[in-house]
C-alpha positions as CSV (number, residue, x, y, z in Angstrom):
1,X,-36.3,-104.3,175.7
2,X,-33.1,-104.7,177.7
3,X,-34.1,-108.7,178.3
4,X,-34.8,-109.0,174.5
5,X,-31.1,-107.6,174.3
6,X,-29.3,-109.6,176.9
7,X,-31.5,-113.0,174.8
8,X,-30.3,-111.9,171.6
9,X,-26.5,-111.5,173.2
10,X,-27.2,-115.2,174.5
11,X,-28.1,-116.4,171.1
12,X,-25.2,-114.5,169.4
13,X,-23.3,-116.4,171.8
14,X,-24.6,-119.3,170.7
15,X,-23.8,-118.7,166.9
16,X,-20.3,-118.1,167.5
17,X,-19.8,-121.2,169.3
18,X,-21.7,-123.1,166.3
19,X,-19.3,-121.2,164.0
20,X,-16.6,-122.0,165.4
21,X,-17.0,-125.7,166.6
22,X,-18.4,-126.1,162.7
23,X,-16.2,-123.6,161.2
24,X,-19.3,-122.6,159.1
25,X,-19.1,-118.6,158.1
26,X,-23.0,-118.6,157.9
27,X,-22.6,-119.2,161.9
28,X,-20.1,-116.1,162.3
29,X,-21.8,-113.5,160.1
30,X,-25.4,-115.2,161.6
31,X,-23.5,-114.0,165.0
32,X,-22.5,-111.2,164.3
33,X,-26.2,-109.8,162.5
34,X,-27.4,-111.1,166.2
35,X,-24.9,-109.0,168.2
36,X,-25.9,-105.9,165.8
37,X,-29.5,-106.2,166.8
38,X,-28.4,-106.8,170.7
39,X,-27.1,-103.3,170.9
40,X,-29.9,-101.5,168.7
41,X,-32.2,-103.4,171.6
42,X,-30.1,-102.5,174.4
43,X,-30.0,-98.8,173.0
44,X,-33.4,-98.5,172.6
45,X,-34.3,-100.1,176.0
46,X,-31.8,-98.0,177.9
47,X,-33.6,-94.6,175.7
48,X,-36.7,-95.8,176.9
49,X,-36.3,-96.5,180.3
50,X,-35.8,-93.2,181.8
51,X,-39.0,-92.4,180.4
52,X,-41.1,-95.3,181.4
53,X,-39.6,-94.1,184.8
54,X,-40.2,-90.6,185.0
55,X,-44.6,-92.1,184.0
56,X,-44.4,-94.2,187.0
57,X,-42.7,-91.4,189.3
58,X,-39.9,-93.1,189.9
59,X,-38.0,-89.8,189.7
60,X,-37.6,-86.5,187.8
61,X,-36.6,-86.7,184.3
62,X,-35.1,-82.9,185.0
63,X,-33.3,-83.3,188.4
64,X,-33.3,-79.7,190.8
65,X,-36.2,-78.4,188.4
66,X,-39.9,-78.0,189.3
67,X,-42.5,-80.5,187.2
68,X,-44.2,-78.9,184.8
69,X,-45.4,-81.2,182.7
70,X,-49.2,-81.3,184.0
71,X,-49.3,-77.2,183.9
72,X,-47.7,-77.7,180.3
73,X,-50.8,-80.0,179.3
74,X,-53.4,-78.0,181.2
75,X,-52.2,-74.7,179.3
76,X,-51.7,-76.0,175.9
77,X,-55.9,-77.8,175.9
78,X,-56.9,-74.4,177.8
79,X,-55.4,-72.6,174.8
80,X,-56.5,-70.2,172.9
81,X,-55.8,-67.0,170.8
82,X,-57.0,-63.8,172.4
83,X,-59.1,-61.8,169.7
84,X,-60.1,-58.0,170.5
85,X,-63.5,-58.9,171.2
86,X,-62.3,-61.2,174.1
87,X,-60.5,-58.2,175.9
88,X,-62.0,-58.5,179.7
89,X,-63.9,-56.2,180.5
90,X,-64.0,-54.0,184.1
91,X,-67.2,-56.1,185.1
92,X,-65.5,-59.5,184.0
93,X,-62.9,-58.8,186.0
94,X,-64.4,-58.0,189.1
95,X,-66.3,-60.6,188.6
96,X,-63.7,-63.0,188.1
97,X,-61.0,-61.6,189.9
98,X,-63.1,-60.8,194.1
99,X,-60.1,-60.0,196.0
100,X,-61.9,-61.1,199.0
101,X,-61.2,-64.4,197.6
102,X,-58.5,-66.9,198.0
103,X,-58.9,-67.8,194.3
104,X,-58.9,-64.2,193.3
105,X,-55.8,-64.6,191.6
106,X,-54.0,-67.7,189.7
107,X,-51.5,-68.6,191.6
108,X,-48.6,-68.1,189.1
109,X,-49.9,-64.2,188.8
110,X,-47.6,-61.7,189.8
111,X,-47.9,-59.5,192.3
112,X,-49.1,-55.6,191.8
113,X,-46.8,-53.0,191.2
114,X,-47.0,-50.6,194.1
115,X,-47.5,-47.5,192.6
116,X,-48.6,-43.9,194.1
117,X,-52.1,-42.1,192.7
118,X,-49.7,-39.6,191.1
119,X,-47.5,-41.5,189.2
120,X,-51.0,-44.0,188.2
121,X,-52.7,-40.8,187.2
122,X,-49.3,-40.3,184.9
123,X,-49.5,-43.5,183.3
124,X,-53.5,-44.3,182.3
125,X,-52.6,-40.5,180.3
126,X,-50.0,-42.3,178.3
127,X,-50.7,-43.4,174.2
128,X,-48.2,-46.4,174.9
129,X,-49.5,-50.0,174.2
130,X,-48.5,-52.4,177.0
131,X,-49.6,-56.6,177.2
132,X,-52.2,-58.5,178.8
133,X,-53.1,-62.1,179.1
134,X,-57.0,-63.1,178.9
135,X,-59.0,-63.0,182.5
136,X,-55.3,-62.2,184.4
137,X,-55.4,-58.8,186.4
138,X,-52.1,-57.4,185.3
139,X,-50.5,-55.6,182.5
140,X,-46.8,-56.2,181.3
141,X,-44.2,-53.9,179.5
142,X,-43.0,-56.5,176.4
143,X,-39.6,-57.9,178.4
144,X,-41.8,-59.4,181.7
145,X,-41.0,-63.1,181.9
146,X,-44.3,-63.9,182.7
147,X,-45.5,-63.9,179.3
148,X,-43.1,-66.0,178.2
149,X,-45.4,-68.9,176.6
150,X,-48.8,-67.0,177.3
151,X,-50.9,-65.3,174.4
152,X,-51.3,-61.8,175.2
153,X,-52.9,-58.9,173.2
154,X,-51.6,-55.1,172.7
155,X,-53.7,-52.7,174.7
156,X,-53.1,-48.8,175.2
157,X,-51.8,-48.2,178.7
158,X,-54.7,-46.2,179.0
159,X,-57.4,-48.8,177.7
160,X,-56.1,-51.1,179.9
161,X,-56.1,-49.3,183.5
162,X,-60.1,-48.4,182.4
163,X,-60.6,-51.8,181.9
164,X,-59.2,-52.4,185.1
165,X,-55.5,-54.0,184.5
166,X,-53.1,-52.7,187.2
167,X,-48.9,-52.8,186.6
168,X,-47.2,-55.9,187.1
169,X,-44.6,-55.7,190.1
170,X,-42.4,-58.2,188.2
171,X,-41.7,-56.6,185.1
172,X,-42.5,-53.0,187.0
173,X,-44.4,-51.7,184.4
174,X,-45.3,-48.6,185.9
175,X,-42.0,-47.8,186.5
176,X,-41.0,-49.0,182.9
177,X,-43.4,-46.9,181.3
178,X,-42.7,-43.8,183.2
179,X,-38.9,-44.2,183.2
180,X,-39.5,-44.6,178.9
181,X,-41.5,-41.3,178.3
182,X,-39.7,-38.3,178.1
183,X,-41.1,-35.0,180.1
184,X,-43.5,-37.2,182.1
């Protein structure tokens, strides 16, 4: 795009020199329609470039921030909204999630809230809906950052933690809950 421009500045070039060793106005305005479509070319070529760039990883479109753009494409064809019946189950999730396993976990998961036995016990009694994502371990109050993007469904706290959910640490939903519930 940019050579087409600096051609069509050449030829513009060329008009106005006609025009003016001929004194023809068909020359001039011919010159000047050229020089109109050298800058749209230049524009677009200049628009275009740093993408063309950023495909053949000549650097980040987004300087100081991570790339995301294969995560964004692998989440948006993986997909999918989350109906009731697809609510892991306690065996799905042992089965998916072996903490033995390195690949126990997604990598982007947060960790577990710490919580005691007491204050667990408190919050599996509760009749307060908190969020979970489709085959992740982890439950969220609805201000945790990590859903942001992610489809999640509404489960009881206490639905959840006999499904086998535990708190998220970064959203502290344990803490969240508890701190929310008056007389607990």
């Amino acid at each position: 795009m940019i050579v087409g421009s600096i051609g069509l500045v050449l030829v513009a070039t060329g008009l106005l020199v006609a025009g003016l060793a001929l004194s023809s106005y068909i020359f001039y305005y011919t010159s000047i329609v050229a020089s109109v479509l050298a800058g749209m070319t230049l524009l677009v070529g200049v628009r275009q470039a740093p993408a063309a760039r950023a495909l053949d990883g000549d650097f980040d479109v987004r300087p100081g921030l991570p790339d995301l753009a294969e995560d964004a494409v692998d989440a948006a064809s993986t997909a999918r909204p989350i109906g009731r019946a697809e609510v892991p189950t306690r065996r799905r999730i042992e089965d998916d999630l072996d903490p033995d396993s390195d690949e126990s976990v997604p990598p982007d998961e947060p960790p577990e809230q710490q919580v005691t036995k007491a204050n667990a016990a408190r919050v599996a009694k509760l009749g307060v809906d908190v969020l979970v994502i489709d085959g992740r371990p982890r439950y969220h109050v609805p201000e945790c950052l990590h859903l942001l993007g992610r489809d999640y469904e509404r489960l009881p706290v206490s639905e959840a933690v006999e499904l086998g959910f535990t708190p998220c640490a970064q959203c502290e939903a344990d803490r969240v809950l508890l701190a929310g519930t008056p007389g607990v």
